[in-house]
VOGU-3710 file (C-alpha; in Angstrom, 3 decimals, decimal comma):
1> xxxxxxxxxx> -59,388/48,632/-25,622  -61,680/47,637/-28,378  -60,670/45,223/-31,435  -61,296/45,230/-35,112  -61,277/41,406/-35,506  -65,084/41,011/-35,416  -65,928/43,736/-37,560  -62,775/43,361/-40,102  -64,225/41,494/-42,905  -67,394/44,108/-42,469
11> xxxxxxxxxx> -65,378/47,407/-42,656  -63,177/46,251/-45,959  -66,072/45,039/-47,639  -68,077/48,247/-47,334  -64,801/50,268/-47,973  -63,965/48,022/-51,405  -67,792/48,636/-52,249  -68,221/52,095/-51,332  -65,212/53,897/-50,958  -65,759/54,725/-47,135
21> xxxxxxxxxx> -66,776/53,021/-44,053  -67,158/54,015/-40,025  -65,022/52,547/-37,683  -66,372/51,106/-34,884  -64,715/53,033/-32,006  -63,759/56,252/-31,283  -61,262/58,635/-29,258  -62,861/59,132/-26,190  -63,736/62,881/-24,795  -60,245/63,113/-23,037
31> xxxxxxxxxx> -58,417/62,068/-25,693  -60,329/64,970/-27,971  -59,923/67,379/-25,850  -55,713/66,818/-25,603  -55,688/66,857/-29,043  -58,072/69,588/-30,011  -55,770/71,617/-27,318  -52,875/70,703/-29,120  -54,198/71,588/-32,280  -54,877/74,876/-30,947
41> xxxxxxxxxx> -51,742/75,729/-30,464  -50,278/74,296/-33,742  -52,287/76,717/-35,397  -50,497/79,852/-33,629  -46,676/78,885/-35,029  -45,738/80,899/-37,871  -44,536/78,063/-40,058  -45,004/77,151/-43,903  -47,418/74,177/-42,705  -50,218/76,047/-41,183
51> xxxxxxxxxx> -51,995/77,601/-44,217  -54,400/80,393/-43,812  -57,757/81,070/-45,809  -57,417/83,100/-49,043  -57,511/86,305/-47,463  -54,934/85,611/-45,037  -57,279/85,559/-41,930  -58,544/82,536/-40,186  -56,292/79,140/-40,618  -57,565/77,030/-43,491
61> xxxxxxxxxx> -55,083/73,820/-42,356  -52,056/72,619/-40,455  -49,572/69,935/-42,303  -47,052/67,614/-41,494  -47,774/68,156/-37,443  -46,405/63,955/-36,885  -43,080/65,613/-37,824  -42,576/67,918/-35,115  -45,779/67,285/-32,620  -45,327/64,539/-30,425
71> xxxxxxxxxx> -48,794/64,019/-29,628  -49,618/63,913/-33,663  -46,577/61,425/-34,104  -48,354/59,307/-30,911  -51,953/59,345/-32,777  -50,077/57,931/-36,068  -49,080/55,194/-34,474  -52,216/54,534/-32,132  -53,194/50,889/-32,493  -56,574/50,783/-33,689
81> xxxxxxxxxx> -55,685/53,474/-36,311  -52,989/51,795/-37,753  -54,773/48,243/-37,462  -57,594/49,746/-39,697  -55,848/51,336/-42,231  -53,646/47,934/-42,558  -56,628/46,104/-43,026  -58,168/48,638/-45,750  -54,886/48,801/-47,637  -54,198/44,957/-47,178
91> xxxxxxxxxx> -50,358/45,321/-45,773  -47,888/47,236/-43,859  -48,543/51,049/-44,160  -46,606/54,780/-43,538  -47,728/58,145/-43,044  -48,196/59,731/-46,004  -49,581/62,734/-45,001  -51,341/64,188/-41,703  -53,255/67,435/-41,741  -56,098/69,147/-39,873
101> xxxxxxxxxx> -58,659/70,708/-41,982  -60,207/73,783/-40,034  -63,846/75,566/-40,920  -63,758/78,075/-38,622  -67,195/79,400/-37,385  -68,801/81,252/-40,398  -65,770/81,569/-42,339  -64,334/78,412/-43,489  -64,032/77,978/-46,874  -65,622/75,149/-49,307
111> xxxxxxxxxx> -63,656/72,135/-50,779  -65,107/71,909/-53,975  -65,644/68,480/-55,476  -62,383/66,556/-56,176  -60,269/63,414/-55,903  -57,200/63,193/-53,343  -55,435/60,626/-55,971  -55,695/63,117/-58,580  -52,956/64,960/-56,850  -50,740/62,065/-55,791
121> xxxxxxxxxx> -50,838/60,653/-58,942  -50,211/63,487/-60,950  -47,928/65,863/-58,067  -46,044/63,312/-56,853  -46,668/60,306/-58,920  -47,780/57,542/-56,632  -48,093/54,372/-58,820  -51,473/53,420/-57,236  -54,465/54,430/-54,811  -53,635/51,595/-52,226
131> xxxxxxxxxx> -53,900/54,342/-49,442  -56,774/55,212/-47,288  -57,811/58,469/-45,778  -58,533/58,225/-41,960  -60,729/61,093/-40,933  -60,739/62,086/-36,956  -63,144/64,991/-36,336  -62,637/67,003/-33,561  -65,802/69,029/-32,922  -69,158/67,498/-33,732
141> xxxxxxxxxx> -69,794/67,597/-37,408  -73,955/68,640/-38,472  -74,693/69,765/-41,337  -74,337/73,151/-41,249  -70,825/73,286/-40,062  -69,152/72,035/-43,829  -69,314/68,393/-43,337  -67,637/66,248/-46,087  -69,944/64,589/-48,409  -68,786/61,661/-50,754
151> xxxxxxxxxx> -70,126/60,194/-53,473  -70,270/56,299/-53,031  -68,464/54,102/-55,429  -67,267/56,712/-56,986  -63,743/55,534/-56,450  -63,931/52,427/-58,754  -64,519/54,761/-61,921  -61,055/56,476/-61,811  -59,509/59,657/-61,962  -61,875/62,585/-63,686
161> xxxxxxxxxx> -61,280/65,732/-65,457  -57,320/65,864/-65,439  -56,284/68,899/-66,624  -53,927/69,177/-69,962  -50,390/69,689/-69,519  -49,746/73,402/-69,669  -45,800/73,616/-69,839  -45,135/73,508/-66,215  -42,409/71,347/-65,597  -44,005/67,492/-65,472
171> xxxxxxxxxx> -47,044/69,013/-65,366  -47,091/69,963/-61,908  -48,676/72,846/-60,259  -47,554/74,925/-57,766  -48,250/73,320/-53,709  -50,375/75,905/-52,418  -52,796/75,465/-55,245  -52,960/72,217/-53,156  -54,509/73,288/-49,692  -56,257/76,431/-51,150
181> xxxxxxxxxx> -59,670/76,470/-51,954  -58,664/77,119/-55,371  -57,529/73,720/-55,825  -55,387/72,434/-58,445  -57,655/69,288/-59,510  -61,258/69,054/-59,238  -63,993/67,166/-60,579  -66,465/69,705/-62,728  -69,804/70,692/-61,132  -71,707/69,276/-64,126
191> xxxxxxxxxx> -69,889/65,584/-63,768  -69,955/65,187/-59,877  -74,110/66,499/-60,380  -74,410/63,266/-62,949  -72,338/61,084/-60,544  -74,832/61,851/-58,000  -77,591/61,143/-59,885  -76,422/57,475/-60,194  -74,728/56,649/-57,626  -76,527/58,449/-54,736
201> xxxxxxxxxx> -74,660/60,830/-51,737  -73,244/60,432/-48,033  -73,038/63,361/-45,680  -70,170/62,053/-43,120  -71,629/63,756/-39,934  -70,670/62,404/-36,203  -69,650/63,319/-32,922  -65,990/64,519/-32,235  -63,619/61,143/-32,109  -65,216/59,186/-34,266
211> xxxxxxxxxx> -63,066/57,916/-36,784  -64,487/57,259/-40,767  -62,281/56,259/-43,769  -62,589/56,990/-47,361  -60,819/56,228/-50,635  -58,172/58,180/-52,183  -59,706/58,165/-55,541  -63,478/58,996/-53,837  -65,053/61,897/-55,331  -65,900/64,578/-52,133
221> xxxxxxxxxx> -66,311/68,045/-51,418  -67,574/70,042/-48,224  -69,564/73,457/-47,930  -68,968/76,429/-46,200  -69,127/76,562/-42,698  -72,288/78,772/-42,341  -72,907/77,917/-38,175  -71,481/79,513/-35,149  -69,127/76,048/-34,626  -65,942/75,460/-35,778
231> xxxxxxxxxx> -65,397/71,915/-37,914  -61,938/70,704/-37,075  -61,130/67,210/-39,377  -58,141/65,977/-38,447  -56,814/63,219/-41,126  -53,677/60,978/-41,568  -53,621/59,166/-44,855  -51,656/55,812/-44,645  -50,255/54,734/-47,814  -48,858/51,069/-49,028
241> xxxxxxxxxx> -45,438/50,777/-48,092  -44,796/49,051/-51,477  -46,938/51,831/-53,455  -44,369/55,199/-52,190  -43,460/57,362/-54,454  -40,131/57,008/-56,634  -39,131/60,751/-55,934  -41,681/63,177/-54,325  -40,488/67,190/-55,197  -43,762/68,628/-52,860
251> xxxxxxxxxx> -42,350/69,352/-49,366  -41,937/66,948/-47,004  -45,103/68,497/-44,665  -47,079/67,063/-47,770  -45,611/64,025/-49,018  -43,760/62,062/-46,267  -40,481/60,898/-46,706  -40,122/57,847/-44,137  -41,610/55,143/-45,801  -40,797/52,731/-43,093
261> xxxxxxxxxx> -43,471/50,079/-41,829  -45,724/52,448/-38,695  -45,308/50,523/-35,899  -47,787/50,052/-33,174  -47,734/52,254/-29,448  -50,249/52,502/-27,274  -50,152/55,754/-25,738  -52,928/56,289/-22,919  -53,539/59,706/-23,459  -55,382/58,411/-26,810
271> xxxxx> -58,014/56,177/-25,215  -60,468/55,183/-27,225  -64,636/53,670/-26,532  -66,749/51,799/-28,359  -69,011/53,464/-30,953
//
């Protein structure tokens, strides 16, 4: 199995700089397959995580899967994954969340341009963004298929464009305005156009397996799927164990609950290559 400790030093600087860096292996064609399989059939339960586009159609996203897939609750605790987000986050890590994001072909929806700490910090009140994002896709991402584009060093400017408080209790919004493409907290057009301006753009694009990570507090957004291929991003976001949340009200599929140290299994069904 590959290692991380040559390229360690390498991955956190260019993830403290930028906000997002590539990880040197990937899951290896096996291994994508099982899971894309799986993922499959996770999206045919009638269950409050798997969330369908707006007009009820094709599924938008599955949540929570670790909790009740055991294949999902292997990957969280796959070696290499865990050893990378431990070095990003600079300690022991949980599962904060786990999702697949699905563009089906020619009808998945945009994300429009917003920050993933926006919500944690305001929904659920993490203290910090010591988390990171890992991003698994399973088809081959081009760019026609809604890849995710971030803006680098975006993430060391804060939060943007935090809406008022509008009498909703703490301020909070209502979940599904969370996995919708209507989302809850977004970065305006105008402001993510002027943070593009200065500090450039990255298209994430990549076979299926490879594995990227990017910064809670990152401003990103992704397209519409205009091609004939599906884009399935499966992501787990590992979050400090010291940074968890006081007392979380979102469900439990969004904000996890065990905030116990992920240990490390090595399950050979997830075998990963160099690259």
């Amino acid at each position: 199995m590959p290692t991380l400790l040559a390229e360690s030093a390498e991955l956190k600087d260019a993830y403290t700089t930028e906000g997002w860096c590539r990880s040197p292996f990937r899951f290896g064609p096996d291994a994508v397959d099982l899971l894309r399989r799986r993922i499959d059939l996770l999206c045919q339960e009638d269950r409050p995580e798997v969330v369908h586009e707006r007009d009820g159609g094709a599924v938008r996203g599955i949540h929570g899967c670790h909790a009740y897939d055991e294949l999902c609750a292997a990957l969280v605790r796959h070696p290499l994954l865990l050893g990378l987000a431990e070095t990003l986050v600079g300690g022991p890590v949980y599962v904060y969340q786990f999702k697949v994001n699905l563009k089906q072909a020619r009808e998945g929806a945009a994300w429009p341009w917003h920050q993933d700490f926006a919500f944690w910090s305001e929904e659920d009140r993490m203290p910090t963004d010591r988390a990171v994002n890992l991003a698994v896709p399973l088809d081959e991402v081009h760019a026609d298929n809604g890849p995710l584009v971030v803006l680098p060093g975006t993430h060391r400017l804060g939060l943007f464009d935090l809406p008022e408080r509008d009498g909703e209790p703490d301020g909070r919004a209502d979940w599904r305005s969370h996995v919708s493409a209507d989302l809850a907290y977004t970065v305006r057009t105008d402001r993510a156009e002027e943070l593009e301006r200065r500090m450039g753009r990255r298209t994430i694009l990549g076979p299926a397996g490879s594995v990227h990570a990017f910064h809670p507090s990152i401003v990103h957004a992704s397209s519409n799927n205009r091609s004939p291929d599906r884009r399935a991003l499966l992501l787990i976001t590992y979050n400090a164990v010291d940074n968890a949340p006081a007392q979380p009200t979102r469900p439990a599929f969004l904000v996890g609950r065990d905030t116990e140290p992920v240990t490390p299994v090595d399950d050979p069904r997830l075998g990963v290559e160099s690259g």
